[in-house]
C-alpha positions as CSV (number, residue, x, y, z in Angstrom):
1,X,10.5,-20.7,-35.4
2,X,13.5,-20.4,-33.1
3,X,13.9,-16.7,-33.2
4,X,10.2,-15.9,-32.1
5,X,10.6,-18.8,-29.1
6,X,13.5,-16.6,-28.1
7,X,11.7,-13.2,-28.5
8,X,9.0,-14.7,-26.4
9,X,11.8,-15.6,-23.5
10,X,12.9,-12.5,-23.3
11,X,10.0,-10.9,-23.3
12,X,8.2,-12.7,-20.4
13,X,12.3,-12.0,-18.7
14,X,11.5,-8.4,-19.1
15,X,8.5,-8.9,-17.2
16,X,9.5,-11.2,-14.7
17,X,11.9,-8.6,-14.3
18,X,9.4,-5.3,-13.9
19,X,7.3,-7.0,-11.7
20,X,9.9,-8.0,-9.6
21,X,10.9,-4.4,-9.1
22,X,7.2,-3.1,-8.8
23,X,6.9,-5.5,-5.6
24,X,10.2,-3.9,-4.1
25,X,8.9,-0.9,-4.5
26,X,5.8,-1.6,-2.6
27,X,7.4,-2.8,-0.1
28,X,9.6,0.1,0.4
29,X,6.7,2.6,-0.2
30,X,5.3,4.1,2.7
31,X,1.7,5.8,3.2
32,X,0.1,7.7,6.7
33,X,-3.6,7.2,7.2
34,X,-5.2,10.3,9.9
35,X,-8.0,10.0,12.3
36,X,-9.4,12.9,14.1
37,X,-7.1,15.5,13.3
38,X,-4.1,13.1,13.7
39,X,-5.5,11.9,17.1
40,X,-4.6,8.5,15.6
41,X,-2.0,8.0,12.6
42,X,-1.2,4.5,10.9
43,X,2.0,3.8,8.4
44,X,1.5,1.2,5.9
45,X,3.6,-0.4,3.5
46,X,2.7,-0.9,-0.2
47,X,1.1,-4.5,0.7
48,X,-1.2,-3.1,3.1
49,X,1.0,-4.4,5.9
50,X,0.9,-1.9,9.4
51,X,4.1,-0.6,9.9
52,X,3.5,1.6,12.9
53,X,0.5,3.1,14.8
54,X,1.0,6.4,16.6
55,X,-2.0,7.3,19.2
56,X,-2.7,10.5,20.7
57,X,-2.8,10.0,24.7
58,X,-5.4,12.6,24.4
59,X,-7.7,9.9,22.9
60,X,-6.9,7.2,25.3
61,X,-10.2,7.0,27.3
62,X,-10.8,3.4,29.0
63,X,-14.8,3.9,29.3
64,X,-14.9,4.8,25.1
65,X,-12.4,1.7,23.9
66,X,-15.1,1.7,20.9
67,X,-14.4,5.3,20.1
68,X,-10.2,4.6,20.0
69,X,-11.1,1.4,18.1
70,X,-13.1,3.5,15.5
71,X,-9.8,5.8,15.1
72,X,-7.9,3.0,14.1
73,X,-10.1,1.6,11.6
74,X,-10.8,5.2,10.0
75,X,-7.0,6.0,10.1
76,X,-6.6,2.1,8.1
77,X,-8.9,2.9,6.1
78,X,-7.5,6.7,5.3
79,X,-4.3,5.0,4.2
80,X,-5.4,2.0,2.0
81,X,-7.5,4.9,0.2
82,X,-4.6,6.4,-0.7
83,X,-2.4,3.9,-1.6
84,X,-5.6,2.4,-3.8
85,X,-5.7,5.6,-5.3
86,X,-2.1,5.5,-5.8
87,X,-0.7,5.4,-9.7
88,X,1.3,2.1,-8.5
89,X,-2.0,0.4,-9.4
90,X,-2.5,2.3,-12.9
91,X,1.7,1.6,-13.5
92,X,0.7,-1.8,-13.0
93,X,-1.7,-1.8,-15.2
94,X,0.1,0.0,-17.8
95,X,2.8,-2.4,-17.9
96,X,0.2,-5.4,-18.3
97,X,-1.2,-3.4,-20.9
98,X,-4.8,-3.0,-19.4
């Protein structure tokens, strides 16, 4: 009964272990979401966390705030596409076995 408590220990180790590694890599994994024909470009981290926003002066307008505003949110939205559509999520899964 010992030896499988063990197997067990080391198994959920090994885990511990992989997930830990999955998160660093997310964090160190960088993605660009595009607006208007890079009018408007966003880097995020693996956690969905904004690392830097670049914006085109060309789109600067102060009577369409609503238009710039809508950049942002398409370019967002452009890069937690791709990292949704990213295999990190089916590695994930893999290693849970689903």
């Amino acid at each position: 009964m010992g030896g499988g408590f063990s197997k067990m220990k080391k198994q959920a180790k090994m885990m511990q272990d992989k997930m830990q590694q999955m998160q660093e890599e997310l964090e160190n994994k960088k993605v660009e979401g595009k607006a208007a024909n890079d009018l408007v470009i966003i880097t995020l981290n693996g956690n969905k966390e904004l690392i830097n926003i670049k914006i085109n002066p060309e789109c600067v307008d102060k009577n369409d705030v609503e238009g710039l505003q809508d950049l942002i949110g398409q370019a967002f939205k452009d890069a937690a596409d791709k990292l949704n559509s990213d295999d990190t999520n089916s590695s994930l899964g893999n290693m849970l076995g689903f």
